[in-house]
Structure formats: structure tokens, C-alpha cells
Phi, psi and omega in degrees: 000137177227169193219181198243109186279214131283003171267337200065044168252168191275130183227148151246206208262309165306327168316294198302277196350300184303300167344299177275329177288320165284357162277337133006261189307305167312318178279343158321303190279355170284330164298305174305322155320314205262340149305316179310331205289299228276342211251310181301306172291338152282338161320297191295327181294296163348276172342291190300292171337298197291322185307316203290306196265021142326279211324320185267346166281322162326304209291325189269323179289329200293293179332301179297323148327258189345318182294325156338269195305341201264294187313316194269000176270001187258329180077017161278211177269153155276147153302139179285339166290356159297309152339315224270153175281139188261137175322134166253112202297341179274002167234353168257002173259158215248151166289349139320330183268321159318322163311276202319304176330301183311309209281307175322314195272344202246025161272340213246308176304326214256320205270357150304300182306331184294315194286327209295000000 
């Protein structure tokens, strides 16, 4: 059987067949790209999140040193919450948690891109 593009060249049925599994395959791989991309860029946003609040839990413990450090050169009391360390989320987290994160923020996302 053979059929007709709009250039008018002539296809035949294996022709058009071949044809359409490579436009198949070209929209896989562009999807796939566009997963890769979106799982890399939330990874990094992730990242980027822990980095920011390291960055503001460092700041707040230097602080709280200082605070410390005035009271016991004053020979007042320290509170013991004073005492307490404050965590830094860019160091107790794993890459597993980063994982979970990840999966979290990319259920919604990956499956738009599917429909789209």
C-alpha cells in the first residue's frame, strides 16, 4: 500500500512504519532529557535549601557562642538552651534524605511532563 506526504513523494507502508518508530524513539529521548534535567535541578534546589539553612544555623550557633562567652566573662547564669547545640541540617543530612526529598518534590512533576 503506499501513501502520500505533503512533499508527494510516495511512502510505502514500512517506509511510514520506520518513520513513525523514529519519531518514537526522538520523543523518548527528549523526554528523557527533560526528566534528567528536572531530577538534576531539584536535586540542586534541594542542596542549595540545606546549604542556605547550614548557612543560617552556623550563624546562629557563632551567635549564641557570643552570648555564652559574655555571660560566663559576666559570671552570670547561663540557661541550659543556651548550652544546647543548634543542628546544622547541611550536616546531619544524608544522602538518603536527599533521596527521599527528591522523590517527593518529583512525583507531581515527572508525571505532568508524562501528560504533557
Amino acid at each position: 500500500m503506499q501513501y502520500t506526504t505533503k512533499k508527494k513523494e510516495v511512502m510505502t507502508s514500512k517506509k511510514a512504519l520506520a518513520k513513525i518508530e523514529v519519531n518514537k524513539a526522538k520523543r523518548k529521548a527528549i523526554l528523557d532529557k527533560k526528566k534528567a534535567t528536572l531530577i538534576r535541578v531539584t536535586r540542586n534546589k534541594i542542596k542549595n535549601d540545606l546549604k542556605a539553612r547550614g548557612v543560617i544555623a552556623r550563624k546562629q550557633e557563632r551567635q549564641k557562642k557570643k552570648a555564652v562567652e559574655a555571660l560566663e566573662k559576666a559570671k552570670e547564669f547561663i540557661p541550659i538552651q543556651m548550652l544546647e547545640a543548634i543542628p546544622d541540617p547541611e550536616k546531619t543530612t544524608t544522602e538518603a534524605n536527599i533521596e527521599v526529598q527528591l522523590q517527593e518534590a518529583l512525583i507531581s512533576t515527572i508525571a505532568t511532563i508524562i501528560l504533557v
